[in-house]
PDB file with one MODEL, atoms N, CA, C and O in Angstrom:
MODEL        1
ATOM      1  N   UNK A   1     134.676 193.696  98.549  1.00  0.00           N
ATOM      2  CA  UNK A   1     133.282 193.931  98.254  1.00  0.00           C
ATOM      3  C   UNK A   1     132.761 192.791  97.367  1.00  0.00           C
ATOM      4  O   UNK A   1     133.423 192.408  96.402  1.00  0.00           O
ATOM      5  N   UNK A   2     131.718 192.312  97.651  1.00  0.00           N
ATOM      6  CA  UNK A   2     130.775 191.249  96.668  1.00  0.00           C
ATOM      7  C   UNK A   2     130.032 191.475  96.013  1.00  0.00           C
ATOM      8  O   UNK A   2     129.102 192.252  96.224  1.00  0.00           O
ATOM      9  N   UNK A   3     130.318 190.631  94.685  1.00  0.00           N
ATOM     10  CA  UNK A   3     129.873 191.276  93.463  1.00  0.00           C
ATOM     11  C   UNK A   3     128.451 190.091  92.856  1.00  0.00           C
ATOM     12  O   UNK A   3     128.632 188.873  92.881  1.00  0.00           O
ATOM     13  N   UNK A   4     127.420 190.567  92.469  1.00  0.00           N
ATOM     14  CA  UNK A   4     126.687 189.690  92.198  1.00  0.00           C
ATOM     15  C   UNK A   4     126.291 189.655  90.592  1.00  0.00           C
ATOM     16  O   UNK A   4     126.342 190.768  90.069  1.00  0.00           O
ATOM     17  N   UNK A   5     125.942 188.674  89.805  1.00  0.00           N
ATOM     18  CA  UNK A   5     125.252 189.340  88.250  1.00  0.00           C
ATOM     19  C   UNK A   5     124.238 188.232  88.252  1.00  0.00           C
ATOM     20  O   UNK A   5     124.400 187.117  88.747  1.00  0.00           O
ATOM     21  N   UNK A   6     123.575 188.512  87.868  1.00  0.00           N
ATOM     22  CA  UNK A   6     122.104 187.070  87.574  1.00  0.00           C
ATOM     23  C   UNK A   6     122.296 187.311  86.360  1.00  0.00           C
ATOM     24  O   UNK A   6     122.744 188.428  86.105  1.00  0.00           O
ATOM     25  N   UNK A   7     122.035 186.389  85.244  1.00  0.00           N
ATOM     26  CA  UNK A   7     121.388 186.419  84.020  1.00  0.00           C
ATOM     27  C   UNK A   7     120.281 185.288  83.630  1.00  0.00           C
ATOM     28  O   UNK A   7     120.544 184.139  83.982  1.00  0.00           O
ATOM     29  N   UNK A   8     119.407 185.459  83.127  1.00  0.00           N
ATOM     30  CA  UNK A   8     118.118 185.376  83.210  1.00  0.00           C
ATOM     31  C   UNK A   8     117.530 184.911  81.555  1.00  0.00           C
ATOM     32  O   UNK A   8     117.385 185.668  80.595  1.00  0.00           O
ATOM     33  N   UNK A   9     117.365 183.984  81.595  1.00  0.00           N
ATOM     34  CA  UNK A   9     116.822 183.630  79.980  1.00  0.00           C
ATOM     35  C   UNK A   9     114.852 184.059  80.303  1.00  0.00           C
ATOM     36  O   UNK A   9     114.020 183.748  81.156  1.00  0.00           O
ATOM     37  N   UNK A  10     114.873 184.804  79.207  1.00  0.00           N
ATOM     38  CA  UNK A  10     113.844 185.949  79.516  1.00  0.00           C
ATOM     39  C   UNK A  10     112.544 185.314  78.577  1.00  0.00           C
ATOM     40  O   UNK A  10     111.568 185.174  79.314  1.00  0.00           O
ATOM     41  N   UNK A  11     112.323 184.992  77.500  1.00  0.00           N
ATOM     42  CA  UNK A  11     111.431 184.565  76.739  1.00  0.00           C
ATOM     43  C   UNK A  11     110.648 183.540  77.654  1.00  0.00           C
ATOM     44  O   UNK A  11     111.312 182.851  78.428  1.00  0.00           O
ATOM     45  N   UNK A  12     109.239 183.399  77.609  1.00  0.00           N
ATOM     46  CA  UNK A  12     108.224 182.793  77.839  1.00  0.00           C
ATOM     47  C   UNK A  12     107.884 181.556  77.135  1.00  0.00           C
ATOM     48  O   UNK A  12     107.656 180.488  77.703  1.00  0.00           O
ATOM     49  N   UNK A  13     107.856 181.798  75.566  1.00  0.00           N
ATOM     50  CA  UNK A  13     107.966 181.308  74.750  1.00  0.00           C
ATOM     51  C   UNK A  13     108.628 179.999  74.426  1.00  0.00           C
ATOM     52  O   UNK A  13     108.106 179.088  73.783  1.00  0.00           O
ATOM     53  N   UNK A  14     109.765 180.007  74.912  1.00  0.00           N
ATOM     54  CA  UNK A  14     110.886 179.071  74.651  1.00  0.00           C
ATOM     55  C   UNK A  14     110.378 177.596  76.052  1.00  0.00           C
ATOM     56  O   UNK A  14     109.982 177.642  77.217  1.00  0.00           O
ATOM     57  N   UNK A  15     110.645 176.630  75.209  1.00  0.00           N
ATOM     58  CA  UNK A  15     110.379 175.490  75.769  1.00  0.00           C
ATOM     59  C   UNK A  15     111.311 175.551  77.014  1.00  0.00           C
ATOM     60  O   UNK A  15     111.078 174.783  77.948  1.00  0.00           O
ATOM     61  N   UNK A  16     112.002 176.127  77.057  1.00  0.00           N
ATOM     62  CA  UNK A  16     113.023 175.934  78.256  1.00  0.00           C
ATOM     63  C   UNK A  16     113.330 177.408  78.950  1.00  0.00           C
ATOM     64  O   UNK A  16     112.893 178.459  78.483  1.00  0.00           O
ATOM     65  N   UNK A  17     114.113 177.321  80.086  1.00  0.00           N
ATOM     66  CA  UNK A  17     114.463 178.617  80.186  1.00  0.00           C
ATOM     67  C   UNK A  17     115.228 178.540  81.885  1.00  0.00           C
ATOM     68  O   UNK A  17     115.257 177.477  82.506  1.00  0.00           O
ATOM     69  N   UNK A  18     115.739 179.698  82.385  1.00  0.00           N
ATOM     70  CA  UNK A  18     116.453 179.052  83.901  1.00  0.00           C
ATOM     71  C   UNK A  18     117.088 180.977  84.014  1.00  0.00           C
ATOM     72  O   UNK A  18     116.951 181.966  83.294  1.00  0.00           O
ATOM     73  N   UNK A  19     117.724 180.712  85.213  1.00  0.00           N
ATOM     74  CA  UNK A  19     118.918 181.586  85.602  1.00  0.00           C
ATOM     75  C   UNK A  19     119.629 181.131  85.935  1.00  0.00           C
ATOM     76  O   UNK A  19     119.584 179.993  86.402  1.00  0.00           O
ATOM     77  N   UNK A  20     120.843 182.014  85.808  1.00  0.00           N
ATOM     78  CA  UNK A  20     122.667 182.052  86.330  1.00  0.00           C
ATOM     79  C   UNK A  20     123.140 183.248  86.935  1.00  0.00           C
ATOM     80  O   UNK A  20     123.327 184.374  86.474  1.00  0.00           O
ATOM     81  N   UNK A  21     123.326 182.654  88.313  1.00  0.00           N
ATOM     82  CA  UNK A  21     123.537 183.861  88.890  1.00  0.00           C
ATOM     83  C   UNK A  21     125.527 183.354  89.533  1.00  0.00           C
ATOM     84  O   UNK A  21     125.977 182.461  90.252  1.00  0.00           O
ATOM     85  N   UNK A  22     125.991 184.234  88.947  1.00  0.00           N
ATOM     86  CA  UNK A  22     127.322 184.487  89.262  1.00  0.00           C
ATOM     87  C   UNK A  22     127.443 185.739  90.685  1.00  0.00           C
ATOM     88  O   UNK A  22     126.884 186.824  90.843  1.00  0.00           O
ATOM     89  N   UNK A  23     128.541 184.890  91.631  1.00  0.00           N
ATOM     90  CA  UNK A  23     128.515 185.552  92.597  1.00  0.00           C
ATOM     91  C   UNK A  23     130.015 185.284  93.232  1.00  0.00           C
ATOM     92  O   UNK A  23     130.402 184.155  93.533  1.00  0.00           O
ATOM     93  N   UNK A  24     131.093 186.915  93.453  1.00  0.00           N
ATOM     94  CA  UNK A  24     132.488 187.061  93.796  1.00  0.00           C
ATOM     95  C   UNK A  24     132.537 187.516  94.567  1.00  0.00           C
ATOM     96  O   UNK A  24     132.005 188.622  94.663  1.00  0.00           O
ATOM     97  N   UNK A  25     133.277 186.884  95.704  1.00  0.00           N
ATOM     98  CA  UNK A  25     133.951 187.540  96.912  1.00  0.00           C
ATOM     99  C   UNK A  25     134.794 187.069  96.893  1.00  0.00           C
ATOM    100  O   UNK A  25     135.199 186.054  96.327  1.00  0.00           O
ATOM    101  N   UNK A  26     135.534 188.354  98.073  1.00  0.00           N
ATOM    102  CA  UNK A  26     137.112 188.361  98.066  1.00  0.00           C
ATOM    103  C   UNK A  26     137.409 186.580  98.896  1.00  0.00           C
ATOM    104  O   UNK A  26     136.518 185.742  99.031  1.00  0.00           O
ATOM    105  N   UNK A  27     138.883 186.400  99.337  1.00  0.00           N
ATOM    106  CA  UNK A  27     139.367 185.732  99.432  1.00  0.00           C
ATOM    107  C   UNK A  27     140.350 185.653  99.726  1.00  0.00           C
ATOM    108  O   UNK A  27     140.941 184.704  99.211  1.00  0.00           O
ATOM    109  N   UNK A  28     141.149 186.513 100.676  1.00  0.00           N
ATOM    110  CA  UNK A  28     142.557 186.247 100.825  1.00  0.00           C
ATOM    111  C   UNK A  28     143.375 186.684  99.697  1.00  0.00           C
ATOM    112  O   UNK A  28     142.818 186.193  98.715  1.00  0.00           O
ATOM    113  N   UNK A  29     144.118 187.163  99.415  1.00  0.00           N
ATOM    114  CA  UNK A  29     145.032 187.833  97.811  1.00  0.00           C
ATOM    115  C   UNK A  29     143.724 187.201  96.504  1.00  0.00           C
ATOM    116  O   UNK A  29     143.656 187.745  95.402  1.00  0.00           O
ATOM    117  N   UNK A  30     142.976 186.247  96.821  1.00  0.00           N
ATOM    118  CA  UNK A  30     142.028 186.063  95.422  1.00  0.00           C
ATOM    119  C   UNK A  30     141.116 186.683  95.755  1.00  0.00           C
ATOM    120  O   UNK A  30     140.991 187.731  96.388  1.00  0.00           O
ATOM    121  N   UNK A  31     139.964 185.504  94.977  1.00  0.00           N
ATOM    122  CA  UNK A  31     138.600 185.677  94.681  1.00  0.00           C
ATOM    123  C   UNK A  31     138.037 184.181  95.147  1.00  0.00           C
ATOM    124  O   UNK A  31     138.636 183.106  95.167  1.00  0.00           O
ATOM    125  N   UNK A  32     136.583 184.523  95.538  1.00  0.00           N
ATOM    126  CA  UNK A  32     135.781 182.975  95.196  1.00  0.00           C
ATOM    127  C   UNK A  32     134.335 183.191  94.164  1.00  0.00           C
ATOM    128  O   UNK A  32     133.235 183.660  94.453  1.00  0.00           O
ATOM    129  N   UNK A  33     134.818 182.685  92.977  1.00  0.00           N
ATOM    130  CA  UNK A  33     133.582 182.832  92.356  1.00  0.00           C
ATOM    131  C   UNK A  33     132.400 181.212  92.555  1.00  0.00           C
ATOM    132  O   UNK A  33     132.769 180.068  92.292  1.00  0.00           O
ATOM    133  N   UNK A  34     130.927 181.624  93.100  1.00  0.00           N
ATOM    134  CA  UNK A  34     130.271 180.937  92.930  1.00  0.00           C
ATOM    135  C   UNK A  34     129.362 180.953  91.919  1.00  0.00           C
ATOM    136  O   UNK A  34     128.919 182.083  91.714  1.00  0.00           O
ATOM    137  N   UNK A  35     128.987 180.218  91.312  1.00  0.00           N
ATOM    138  CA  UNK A  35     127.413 179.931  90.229  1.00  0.00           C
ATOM    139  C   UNK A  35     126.584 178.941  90.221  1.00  0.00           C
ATOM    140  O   UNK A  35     126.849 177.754  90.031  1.00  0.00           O
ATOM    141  N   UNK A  36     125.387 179.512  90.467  1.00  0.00           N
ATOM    142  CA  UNK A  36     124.416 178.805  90.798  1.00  0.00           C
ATOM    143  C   UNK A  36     123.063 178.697  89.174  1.00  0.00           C
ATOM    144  O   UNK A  36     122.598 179.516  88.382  1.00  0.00           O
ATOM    145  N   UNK A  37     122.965 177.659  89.339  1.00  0.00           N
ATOM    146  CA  UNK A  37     122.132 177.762  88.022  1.00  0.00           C
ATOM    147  C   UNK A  37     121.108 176.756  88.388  1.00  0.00           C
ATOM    148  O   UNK A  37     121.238 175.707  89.018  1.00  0.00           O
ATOM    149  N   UNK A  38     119.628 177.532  87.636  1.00  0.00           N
ATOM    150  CA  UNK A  38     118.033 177.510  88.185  1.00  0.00           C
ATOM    151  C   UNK A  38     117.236 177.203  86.949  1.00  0.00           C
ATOM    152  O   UNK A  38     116.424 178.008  86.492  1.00  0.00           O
ATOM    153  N   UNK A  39     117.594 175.466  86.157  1.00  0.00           N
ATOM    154  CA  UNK A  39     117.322 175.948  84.981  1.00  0.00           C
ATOM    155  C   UNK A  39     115.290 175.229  84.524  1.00  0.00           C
ATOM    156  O   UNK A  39     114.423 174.853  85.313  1.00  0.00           O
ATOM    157  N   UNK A  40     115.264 175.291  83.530  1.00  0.00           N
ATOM    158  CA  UNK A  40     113.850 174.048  83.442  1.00  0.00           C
ATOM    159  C   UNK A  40     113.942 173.788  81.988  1.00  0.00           C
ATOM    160  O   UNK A  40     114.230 174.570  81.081  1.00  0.00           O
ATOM    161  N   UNK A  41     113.598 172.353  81.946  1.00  0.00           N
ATOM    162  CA  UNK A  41     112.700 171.947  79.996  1.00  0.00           C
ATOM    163  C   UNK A  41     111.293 171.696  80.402  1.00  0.00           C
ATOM    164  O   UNK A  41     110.914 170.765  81.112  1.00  0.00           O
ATOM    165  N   UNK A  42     110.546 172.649  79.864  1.00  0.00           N
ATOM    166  CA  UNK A  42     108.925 171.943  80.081  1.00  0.00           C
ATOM    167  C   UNK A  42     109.015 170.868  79.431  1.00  0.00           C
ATOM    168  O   UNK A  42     109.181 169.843  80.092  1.00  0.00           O
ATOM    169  N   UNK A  43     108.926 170.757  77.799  1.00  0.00           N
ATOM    170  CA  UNK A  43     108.704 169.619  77.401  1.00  0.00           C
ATOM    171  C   UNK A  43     109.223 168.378  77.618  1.00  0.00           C
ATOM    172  O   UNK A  43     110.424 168.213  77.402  1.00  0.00           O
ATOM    173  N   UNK A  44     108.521 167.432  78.020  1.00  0.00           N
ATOM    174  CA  UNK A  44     108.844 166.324  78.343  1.00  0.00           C
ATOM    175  C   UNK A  44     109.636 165.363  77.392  1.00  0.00           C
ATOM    176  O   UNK A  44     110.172 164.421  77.975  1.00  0.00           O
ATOM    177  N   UNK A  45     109.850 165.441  75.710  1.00  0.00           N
ATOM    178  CA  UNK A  45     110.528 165.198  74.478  1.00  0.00           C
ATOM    179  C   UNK A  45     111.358 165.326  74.365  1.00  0.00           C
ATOM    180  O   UNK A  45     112.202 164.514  73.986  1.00  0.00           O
ATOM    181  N   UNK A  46     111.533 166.902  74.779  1.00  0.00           N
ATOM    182  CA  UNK A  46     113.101 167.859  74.844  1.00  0.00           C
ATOM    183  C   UNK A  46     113.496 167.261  75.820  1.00  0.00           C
ATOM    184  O   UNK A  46     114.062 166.217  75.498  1.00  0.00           O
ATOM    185  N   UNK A  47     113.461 167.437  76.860  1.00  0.00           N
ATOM    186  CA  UNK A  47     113.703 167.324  78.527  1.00  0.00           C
ATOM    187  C   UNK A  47     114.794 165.566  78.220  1.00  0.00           C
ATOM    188  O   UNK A  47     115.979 165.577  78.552  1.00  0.00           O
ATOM    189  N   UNK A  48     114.273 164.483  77.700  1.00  0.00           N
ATOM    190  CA  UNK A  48     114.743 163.569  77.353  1.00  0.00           C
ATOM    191  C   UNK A  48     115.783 163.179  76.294  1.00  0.00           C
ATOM    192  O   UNK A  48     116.504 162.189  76.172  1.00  0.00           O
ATOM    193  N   UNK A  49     115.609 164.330  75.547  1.00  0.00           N
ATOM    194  CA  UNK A  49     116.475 164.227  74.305  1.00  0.00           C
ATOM    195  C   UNK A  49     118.267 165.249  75.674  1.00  0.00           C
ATOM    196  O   UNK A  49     119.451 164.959  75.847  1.00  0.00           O
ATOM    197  N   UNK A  50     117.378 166.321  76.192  1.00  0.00           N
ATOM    198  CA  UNK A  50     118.582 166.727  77.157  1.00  0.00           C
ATOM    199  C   UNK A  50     119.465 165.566  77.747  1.00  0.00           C
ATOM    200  O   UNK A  50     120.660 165.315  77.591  1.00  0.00           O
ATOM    201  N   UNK A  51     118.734 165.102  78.287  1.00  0.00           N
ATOM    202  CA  UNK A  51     119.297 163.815  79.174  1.00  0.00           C
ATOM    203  C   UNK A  51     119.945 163.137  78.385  1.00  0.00           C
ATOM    204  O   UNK A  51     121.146 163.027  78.631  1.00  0.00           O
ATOM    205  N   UNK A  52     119.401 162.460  77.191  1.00  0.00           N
ATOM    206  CA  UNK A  52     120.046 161.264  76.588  1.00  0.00           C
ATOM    207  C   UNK A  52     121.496 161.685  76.029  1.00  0.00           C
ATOM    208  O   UNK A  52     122.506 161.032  76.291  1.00  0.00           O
ATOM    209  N   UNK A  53     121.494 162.888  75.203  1.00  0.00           N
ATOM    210  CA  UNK A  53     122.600 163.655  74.471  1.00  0.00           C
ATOM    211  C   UNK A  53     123.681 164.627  74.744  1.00  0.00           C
ATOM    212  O   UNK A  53     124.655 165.024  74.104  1.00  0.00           O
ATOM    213  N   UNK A  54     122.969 164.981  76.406  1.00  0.00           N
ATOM    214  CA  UNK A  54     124.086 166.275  76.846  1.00  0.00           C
ATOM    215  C   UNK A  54     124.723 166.177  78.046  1.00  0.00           C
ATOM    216  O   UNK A  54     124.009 165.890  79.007  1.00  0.00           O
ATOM    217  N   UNK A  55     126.136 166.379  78.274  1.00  0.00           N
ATOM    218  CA  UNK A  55     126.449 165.735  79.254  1.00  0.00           C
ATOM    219  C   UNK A  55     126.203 166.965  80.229  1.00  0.00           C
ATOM    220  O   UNK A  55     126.460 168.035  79.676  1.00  0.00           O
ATOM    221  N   UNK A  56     125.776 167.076  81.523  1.00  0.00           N
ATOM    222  CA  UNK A  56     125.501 167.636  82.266  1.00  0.00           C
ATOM    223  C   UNK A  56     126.356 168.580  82.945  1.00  0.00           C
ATOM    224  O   UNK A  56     125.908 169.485  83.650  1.00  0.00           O
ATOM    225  N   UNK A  57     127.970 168.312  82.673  1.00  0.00           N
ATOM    226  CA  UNK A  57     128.550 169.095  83.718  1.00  0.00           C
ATOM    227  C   UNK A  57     129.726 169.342  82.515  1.00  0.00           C
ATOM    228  O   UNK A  57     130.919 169.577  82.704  1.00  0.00           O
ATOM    229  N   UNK A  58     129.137 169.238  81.448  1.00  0.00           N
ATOM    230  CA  UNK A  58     130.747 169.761  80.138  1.00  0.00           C
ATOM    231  C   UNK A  58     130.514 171.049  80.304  1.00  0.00           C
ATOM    232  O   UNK A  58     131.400 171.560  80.988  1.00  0.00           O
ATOM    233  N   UNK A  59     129.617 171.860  79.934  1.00  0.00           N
ATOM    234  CA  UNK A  59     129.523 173.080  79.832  1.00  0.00           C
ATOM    235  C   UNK A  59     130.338 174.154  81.141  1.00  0.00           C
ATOM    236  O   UNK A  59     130.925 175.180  80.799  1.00  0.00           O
ATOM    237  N   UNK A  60     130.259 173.757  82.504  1.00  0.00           N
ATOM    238  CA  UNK A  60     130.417 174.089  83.360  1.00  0.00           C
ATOM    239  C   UNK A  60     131.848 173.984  83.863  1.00  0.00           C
ATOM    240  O   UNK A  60     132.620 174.822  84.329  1.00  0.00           O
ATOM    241  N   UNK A  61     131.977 172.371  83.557  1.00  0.00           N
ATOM    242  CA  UNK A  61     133.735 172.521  83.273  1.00  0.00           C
ATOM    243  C   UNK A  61     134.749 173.321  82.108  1.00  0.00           C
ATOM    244  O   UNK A  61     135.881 173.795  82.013  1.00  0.00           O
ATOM    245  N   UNK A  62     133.390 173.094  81.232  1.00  0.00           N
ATOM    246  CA  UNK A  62     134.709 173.941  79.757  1.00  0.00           C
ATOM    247  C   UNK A  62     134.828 175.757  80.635  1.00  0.00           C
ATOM    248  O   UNK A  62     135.850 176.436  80.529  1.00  0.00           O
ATOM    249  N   UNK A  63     133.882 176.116  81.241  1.00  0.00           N
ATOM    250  CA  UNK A  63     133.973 177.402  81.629  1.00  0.00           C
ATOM    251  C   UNK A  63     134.708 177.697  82.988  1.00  0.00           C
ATOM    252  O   UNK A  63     135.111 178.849  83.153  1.00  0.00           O
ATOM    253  N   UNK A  64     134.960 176.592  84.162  1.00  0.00           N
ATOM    254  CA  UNK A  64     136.111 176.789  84.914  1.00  0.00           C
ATOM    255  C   UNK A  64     137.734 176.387  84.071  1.00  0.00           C
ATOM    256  O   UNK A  64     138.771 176.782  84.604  1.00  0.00           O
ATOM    257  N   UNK A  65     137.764 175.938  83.330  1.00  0.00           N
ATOM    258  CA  UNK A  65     138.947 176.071  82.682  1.00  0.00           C
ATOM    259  C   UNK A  65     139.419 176.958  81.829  1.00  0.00           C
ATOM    260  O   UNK A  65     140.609 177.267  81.757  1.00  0.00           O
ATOM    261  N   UNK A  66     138.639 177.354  81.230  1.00  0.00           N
ATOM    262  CA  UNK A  66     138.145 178.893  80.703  1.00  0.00           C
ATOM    263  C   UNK A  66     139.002 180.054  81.376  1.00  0.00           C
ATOM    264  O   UNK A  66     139.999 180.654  80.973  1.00  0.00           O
ATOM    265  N   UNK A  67     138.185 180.166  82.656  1.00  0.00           N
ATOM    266  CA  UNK A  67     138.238 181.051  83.550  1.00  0.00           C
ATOM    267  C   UNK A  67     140.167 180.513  84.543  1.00  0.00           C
ATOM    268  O   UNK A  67     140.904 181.191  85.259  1.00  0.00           O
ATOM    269  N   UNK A  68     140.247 179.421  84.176  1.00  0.00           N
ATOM    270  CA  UNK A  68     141.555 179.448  85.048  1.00  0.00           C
ATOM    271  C   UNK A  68     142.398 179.758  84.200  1.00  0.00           C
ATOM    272  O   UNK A  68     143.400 180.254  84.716  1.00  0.00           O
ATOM    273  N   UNK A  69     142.445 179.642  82.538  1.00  0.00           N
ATOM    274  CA  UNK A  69     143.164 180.218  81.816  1.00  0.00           C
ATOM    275  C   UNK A  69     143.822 181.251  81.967  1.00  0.00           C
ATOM    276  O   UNK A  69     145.045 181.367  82.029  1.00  0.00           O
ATOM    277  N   UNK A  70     142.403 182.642  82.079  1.00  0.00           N
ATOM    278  CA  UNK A  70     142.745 183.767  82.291  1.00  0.00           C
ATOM    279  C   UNK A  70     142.844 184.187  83.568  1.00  0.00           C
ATOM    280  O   UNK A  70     142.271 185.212  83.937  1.00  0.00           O
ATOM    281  N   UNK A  71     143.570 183.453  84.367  1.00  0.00           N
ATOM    282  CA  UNK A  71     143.652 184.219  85.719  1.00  0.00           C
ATOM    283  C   UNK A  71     144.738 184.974  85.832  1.00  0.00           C
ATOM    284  O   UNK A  71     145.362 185.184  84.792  1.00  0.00           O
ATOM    285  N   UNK A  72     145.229 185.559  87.086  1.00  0.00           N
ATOM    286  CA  UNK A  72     146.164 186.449  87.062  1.00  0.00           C
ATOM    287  C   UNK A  72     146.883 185.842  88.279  1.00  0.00           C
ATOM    288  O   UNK A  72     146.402 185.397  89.321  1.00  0.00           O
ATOM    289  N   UNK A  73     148.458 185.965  87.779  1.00  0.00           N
ATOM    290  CA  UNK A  73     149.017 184.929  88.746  1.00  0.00           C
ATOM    291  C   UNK A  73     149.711 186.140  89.786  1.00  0.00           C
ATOM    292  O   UNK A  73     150.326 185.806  90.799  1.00  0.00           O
TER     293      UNK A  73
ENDMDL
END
């Protein structure tokens, strides 16, 4: 059975904001987890300071390694 969760940065307010939607199906004895992420910076200041200072794909890797940590063998 496939499992879905969105999470949703909810404030209006906030210069930025996006979703993450996590999504599991089976796989043969596993799983396949996909995530898809829908994000935005309005401000054009921020938006640049993002770019210049953050690397784009650390976050995403620190959390598949994360996640392979705790797998189950």
């Amino acid at each position: 059975m496939d499992q879905r969760l969105v999470i949703e940065i909810a404030d209006d307010d906030l210069p930025w904001g996006g979703a993450w939607t996590y999504e599991v199906a089976p796989n043969g004895d596993g799983a396949t987890l996909t995530i898809t992420e829908h994000d935005f910076v309005d401000n054009i200041v921020l938006r640049g300071l993002v770019a210049l200072l953050m690397d784009p794909v650390h976050s995403t890797s620190q959390f598949q390694t994360d996640l392979l940590a705790h797998r189950r063998c």
